[in-house]
C-alpha positions as CSV (number, residue, x, y, z in Angstrom):
1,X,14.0,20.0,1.8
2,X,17.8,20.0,2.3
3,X,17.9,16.7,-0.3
4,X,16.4,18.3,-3.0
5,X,18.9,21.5,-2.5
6,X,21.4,19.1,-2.3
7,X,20.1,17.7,-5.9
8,X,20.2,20.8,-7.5
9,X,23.4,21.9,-6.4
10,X,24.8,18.2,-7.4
11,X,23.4,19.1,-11.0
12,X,24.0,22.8,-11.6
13,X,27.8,21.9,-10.2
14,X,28.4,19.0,-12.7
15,X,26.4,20.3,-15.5
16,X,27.3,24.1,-15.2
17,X,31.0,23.1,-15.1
18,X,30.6,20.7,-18.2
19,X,29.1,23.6,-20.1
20,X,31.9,26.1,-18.6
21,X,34.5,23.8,-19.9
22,X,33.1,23.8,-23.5
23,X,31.2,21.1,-23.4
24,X,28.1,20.3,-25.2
25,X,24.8,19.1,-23.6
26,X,23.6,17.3,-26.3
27,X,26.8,15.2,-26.0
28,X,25.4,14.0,-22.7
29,X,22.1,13.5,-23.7
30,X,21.6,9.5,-24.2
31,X,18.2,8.4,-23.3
32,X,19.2,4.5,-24.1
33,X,21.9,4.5,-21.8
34,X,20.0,6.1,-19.0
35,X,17.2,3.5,-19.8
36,X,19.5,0.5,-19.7
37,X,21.2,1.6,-16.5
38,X,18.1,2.5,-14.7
39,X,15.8,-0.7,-15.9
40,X,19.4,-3.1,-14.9
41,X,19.5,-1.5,-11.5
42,X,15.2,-1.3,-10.9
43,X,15.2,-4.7,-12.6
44,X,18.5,-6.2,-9.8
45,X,16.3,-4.4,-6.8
46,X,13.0,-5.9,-7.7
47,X,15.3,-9.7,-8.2
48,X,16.6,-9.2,-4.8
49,X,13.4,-7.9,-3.4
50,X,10.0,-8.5,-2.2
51,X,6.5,-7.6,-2.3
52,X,6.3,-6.0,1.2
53,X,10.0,-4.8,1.4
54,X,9.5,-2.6,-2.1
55,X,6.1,-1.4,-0.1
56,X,8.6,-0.1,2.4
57,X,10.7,2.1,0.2
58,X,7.3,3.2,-1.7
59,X,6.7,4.8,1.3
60,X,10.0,5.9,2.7
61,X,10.7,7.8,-0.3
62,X,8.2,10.7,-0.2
63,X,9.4,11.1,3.6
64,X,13.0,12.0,2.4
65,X,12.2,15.0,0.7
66,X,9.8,16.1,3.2
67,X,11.2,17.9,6.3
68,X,11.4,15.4,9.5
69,X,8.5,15.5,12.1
70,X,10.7,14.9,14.5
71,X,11.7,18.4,15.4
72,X,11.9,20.2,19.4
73,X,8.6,21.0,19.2
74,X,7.4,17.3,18.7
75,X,9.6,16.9,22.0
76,X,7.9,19.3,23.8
77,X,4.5,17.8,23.0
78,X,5.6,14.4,23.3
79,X,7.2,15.2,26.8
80,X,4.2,16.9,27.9
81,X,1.6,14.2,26.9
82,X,3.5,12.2,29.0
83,X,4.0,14.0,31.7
84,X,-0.2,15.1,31.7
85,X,-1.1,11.1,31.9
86,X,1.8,9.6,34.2
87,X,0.4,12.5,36.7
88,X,-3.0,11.8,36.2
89,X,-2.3,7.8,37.1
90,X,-0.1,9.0,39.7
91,X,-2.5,11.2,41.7
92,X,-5.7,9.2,40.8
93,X,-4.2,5.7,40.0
94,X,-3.5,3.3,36.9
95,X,-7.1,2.9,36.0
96,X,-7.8,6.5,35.8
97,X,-6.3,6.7,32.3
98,X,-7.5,3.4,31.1
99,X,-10.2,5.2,29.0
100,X,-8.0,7.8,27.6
101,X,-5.4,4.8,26.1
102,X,-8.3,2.5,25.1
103,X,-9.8,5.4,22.8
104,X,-7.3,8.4,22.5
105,X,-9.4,9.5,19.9
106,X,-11.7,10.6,22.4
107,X,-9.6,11.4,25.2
108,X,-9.1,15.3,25.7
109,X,-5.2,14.9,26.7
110,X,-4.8,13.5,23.2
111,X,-6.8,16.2,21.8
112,X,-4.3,18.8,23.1
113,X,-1.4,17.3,21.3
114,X,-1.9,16.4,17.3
115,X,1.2,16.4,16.8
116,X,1.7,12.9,18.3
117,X,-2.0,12.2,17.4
118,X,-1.2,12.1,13.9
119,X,1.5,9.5,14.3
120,X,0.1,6.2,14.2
121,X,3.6,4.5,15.3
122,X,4.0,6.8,18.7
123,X,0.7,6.4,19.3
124,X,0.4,2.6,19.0
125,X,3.9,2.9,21.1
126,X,2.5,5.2,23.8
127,X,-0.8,3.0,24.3
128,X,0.6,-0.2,24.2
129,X,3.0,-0.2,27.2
130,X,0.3,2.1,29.2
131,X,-1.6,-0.7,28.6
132,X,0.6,-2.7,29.7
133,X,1.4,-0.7,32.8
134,X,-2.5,-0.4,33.7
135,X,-2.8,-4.2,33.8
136,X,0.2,-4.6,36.5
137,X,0.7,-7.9,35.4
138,X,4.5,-7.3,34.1
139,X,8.1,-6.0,36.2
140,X,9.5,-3.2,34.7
141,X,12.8,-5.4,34.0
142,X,9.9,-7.2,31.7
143,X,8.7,-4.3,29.8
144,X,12.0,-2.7,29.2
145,X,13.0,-6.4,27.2
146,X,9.7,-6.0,25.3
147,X,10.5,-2.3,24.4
148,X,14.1,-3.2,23.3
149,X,13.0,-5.7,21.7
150,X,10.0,-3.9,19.9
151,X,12.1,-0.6,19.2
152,X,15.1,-3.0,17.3
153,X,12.1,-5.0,15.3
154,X,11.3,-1.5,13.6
155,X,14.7,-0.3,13.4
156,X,15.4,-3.3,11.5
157,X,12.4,-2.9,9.4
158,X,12.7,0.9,8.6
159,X,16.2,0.3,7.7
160,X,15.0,-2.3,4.5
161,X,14.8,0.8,2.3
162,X,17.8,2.3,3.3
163,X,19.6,-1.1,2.5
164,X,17.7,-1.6,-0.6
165,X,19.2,1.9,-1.7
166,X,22.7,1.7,-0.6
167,X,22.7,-1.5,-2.8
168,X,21.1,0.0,-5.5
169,X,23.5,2.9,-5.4
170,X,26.8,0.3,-5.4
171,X,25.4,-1.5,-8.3
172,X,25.4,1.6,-10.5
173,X,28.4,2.3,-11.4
174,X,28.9,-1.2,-12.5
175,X,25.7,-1.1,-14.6
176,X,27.6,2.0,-15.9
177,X,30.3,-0.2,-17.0
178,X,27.9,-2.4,-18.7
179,X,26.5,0.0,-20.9
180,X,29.9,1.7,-22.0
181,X,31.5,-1.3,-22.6
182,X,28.4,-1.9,-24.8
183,X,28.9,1.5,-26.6
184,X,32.7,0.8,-27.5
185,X,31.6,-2.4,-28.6
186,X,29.2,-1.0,-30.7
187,X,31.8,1.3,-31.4
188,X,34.3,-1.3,-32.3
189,X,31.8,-2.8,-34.9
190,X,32.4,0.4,-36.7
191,X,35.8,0.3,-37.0
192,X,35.5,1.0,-41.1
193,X,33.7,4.9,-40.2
194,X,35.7,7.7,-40.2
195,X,37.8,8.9,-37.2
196,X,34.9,11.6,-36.3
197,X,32.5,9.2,-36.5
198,X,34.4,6.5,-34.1
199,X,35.1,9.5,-32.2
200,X,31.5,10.2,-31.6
201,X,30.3,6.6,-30.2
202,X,33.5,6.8,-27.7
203,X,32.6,9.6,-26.4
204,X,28.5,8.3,-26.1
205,X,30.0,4.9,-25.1
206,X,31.8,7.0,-21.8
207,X,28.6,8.9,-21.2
208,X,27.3,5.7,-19.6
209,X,30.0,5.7,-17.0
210,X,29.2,9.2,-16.4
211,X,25.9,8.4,-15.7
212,X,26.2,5.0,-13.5
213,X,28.6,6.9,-11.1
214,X,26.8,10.5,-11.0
215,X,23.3,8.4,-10.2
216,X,24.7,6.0,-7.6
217,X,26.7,9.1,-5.7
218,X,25.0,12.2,-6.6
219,X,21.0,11.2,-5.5
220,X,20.7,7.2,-4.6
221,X,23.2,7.1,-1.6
222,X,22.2,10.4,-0.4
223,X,18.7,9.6,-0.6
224,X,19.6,6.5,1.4
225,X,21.4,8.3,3.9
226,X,18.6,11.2,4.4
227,X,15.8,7.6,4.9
228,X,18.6,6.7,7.5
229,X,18.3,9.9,9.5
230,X,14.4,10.1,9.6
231,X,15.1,6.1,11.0
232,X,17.7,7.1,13.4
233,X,15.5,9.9,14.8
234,X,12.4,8.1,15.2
235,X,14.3,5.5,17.1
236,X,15.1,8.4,19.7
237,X,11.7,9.7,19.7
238,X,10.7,5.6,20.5
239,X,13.6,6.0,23.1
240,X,12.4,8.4,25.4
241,X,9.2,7.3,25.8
242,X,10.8,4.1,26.8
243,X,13.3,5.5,29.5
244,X,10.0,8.4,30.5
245,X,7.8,5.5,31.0
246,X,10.6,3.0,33.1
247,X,11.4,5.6,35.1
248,X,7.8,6.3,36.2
249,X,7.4,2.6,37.0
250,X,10.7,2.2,39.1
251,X,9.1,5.4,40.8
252,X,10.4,8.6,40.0
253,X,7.4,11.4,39.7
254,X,6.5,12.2,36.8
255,X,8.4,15.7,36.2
256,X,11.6,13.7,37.1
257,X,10.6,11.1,34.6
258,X,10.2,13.1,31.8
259,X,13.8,14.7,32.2
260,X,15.1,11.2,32.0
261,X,13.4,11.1,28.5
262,X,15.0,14.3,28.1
263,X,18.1,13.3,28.4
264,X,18.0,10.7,25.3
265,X,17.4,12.9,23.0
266,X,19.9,14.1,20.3
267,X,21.5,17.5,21.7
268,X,20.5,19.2,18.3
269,X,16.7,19.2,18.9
270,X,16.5,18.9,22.7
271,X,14.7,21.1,24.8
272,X,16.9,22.6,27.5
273,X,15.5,22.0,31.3
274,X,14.1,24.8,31.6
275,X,12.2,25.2,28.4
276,X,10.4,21.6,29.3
277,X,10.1,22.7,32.7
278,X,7.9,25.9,31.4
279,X,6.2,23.6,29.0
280,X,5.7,20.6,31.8
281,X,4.0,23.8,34.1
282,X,1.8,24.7,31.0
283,X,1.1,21.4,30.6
284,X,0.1,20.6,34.4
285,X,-2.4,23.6,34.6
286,X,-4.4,22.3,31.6
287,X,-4.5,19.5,33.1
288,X,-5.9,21.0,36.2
289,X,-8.1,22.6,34.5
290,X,-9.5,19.3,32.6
């Protein structure tokens, strides 16, 4: 939500201080302009682009205005699903949670944390490399490569939008250029009108400018940058399932393990030790009780 606050405050700023200064808004209203930089820069992105990387920022975009998932509270669940099945193979073996991976749909752990449920990505992340874990057939040195490697393929892939934009955004102001160098052209062809009426097709000629730079800098590179965070954080979230999940195969217990996972996370939405120590001991007496 903080992007489209930012959105408004970018247009009331510029627009309320244009209007304060004596300025006109119909000056500044020029659909053509607006519709030649916008098609040049959504036709350059499409040119450069392809079918599945424009699927990617279809779906990024309606993320960025939403408030991110990945919040403390996704933490706490996270660390607590974790900690509820490394225990469970610990005190009754790898197998035990074989059914739970193979159909966490069904599982009851699962059930207790929708959170995580309801992200396909963690999920698919979680069950693979407890898959991998229950077959025993790969060194931890081995999983951690396929992790790294598996967490830097989507990091790469969830950043296609987020370069798509940033290009977008530097190609603006430039396509900005192009349409008020066509206004003063047009304007130029005029030369035999009036001063006032010369005047006039300057000043729509220099609206274009106005618009290529406010666009690129006002809502495309911040909209980049807020796709950027939700990446960066979803990388963390990746992270600490990856250090909680080593740490239980080199052999720490499960309660330790999960503090290792703690400890990757960004300090703004971390849980402190003892909050996921509470949360771990609420988590271990359900389990009992399952």
């Amino acid at each position: 939500m903080f992007i489209v606050l930012g959105f408004l405050i970018v247009i009331v700023s510029v627009f309320g201080s244009f209007v304060g200064l004596g300025g006109h808004m119909g000056a500044l209203y020029q659909p053509l302009e607006l519709l030649l930089i916008a098609g040049a820069a959504l036709g350059a992105y499409i040119a450069a682009s392809s079918a599945k990387s424009v699927g990617l920022l279809l779906q990024s975009l309606p993320m960025a205005v939403r408030k991110s998932p990945y919040s403390k509270e996704l933490y706490m669940e996270l660390m607590a699903l974790l900690y509820v099945l490394l225990n469970k193979a610990r005190r009754d073996g790898l197998m035990s949670i074989e059914q739970d991976i193979e159909d966490p749909a069904s599982s009851p752990i699962f059930a207790e944390y929708p959170r995580i449920t309801r992200d396909r990505n963690l999920m698919d992340f979680i069950t693979d490399y407890l898959r991998l874990m229950v077959s025993g057939n790969m060194s931890a040195y081995e999983i951690e490569t396929l992790m790294d490697q598996d967490i830097e393929s989507q990091q790469q892939e969830k950043h296609v939008p987020v370069g798509a934009l940033r290009a977008v955004a530097d190609a603006l102001p430039a396509f900005g250029i192009v349409a008020a160098v066509l206004g003063v052209i047009k304007a130029l062809a005029s030369a035999d009108q009036p001063p006032i009426v010369l005047a006039d097709l300057i000043s729509k000629a220099m609206v274009g400018t106005f618009l290529g730079i406010l666009l690129a800098y006002g809502f495309v590179a911040p909209l980049a940058s807020s796709i950027e965070r939700r990446s960066a954080a979803y990388a963390k979230v990746l992270e600490c399932i990856k250090v909680t999940l080593l740490a239980s195969m080199n052999g720490y217990p499960p309660q330790l393990a999960v503090e290792f996972g703690r400890k990757v996370l960004f300090t703004y939405a971390r849980p402190s030790f003892v909050e996921l120590e509470a949360h771990v001991r609420q988590a271990r007496s359900t389990g009992r009780k399952d």
